[in-house]
C-alpha positions in Angstrom: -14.7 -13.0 19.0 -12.4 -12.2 16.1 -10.4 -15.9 14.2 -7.7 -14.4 11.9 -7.0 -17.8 9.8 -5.5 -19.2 6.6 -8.8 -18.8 3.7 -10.3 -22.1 2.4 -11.8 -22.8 -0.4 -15.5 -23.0 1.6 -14.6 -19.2 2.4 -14.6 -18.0 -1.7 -18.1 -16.6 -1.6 -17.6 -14.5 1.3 -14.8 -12.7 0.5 -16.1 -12.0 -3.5 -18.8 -10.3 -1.2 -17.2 -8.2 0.7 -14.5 -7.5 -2.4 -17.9 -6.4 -4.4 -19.3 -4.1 -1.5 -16.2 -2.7 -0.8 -14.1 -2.4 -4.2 -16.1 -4.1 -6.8 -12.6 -4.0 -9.2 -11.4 -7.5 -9.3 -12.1 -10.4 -11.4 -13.6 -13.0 -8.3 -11.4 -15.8 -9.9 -8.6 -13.8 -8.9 -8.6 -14.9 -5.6 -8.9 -18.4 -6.2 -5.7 -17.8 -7.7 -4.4 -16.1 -4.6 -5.8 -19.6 -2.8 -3.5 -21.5 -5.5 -0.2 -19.4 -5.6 -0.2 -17.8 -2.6 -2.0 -20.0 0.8 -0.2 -19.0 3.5 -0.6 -14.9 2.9 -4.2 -15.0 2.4 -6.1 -14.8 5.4 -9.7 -14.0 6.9 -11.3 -13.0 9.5 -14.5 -14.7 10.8 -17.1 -14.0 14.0 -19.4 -16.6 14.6 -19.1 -18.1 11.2 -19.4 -15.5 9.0 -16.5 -14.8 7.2 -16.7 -10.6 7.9 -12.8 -8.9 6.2 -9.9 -10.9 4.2 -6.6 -10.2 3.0 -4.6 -11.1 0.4 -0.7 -10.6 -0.2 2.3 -12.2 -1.8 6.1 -11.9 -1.9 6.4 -9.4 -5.1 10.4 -9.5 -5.5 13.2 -10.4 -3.4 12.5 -9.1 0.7 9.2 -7.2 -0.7 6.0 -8.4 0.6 2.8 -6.4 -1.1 -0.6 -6.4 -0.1 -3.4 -6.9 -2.5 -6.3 -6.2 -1.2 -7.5 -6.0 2.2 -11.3 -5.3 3.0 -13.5 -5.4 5.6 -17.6 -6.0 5.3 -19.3 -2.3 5.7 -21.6 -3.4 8.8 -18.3 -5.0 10.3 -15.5 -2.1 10.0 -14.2 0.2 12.6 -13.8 -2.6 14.8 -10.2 -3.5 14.6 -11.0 -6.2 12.5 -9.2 -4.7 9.4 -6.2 -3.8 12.2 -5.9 -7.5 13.1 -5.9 -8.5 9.5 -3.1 -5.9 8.8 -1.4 -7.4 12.0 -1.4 -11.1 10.6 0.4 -10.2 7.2 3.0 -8.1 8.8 3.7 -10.6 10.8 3.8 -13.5 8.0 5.9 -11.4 5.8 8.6 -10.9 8.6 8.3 -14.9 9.4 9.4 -14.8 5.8 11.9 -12.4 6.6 10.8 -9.8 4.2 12.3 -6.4 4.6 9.5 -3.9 3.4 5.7 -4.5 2.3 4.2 -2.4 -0.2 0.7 -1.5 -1.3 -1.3 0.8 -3.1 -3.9 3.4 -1.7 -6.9 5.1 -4.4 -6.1 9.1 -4.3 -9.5 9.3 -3.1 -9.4 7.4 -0.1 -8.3 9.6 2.4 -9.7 6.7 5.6 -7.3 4.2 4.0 -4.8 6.0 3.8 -4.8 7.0 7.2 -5.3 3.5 8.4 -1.8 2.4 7.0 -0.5 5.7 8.4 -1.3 4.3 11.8 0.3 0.9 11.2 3.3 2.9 10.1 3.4 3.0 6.3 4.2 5.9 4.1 3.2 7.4 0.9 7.1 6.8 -1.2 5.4 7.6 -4.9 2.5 8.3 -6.7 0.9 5.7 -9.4 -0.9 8.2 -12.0 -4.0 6.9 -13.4 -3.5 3.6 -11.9 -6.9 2.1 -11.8 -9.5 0.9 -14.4 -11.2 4.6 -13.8 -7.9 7.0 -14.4 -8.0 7.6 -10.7 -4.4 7.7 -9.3 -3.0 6.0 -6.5 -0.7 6.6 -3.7 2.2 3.8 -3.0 2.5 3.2 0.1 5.2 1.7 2.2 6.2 -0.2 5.8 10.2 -1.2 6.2 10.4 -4.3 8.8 13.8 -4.3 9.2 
């Protein structure tokens, strides 16, 4: 069974794992500061005690919620568990009464991409060479009102 829940401090090890197998970009410390700033938008998703996805997002301007990062361990994906995740922070950014949520896709990564597709967001603009490695990245967009 799947608990979508606020992160805690106990949970700070887990998700630099899964940040490092999955993106392996961010400074770890960078999420503590998520914890500090932002507590109510980042959230994790546990089985049996093992913290296994997170997510992390924050209100960027005025009505514009953007998403972080959002990751799921390898042995745990394609099990909805990245879905319900996405699921929480839409609906905390439209408690907050946010009218669109933004993010940021790598060009590359065609099976992200198409998991935001599904949850309704759209490619508005391309980022070129937005990451550390030149790579660019597509901006992607959800309207919630």
């Amino acid at each position: 069974m799947i608990i979508i829940r606020k992160f805690q401090p106990i949970d700070f090890q887990w998700v630099i794992d899964i940040e490092r197998r999955v993106f392996n970009e961010h400074d770890p410390y960078l999420y503590m500061q998520f914890y500090e700033n932002y507590p109510e938008t980042f959230i994790v998703a546990e089985i049996n005690g093992f913290i296994v996805g997170y997510v992390a997002g924050f209100q960027a301007v005025e009505g514009v919620g953007r998403i972080f990062s959002l990751a799921v361990h390898p042995l745990y994906q394609r099990r909805r568990i990245g879905s319900s995740l996405l699921n929480e922070i839409i609906h905390l950014f439209k408690e907050m009464h946010l009218d669109e949520i933004i993010l940021e896709v790598r060009w590359g990564n065609i099976r992200a991409k198409k998991f935001y597709e599904r949850h309704g967001f759209f490619q508005y603009e391309i980022a070129e060479k937005y990451y550390n490695d030149a790579e660019n990245a597509r901006l992607m967009k959800l309207r919630l009102s």
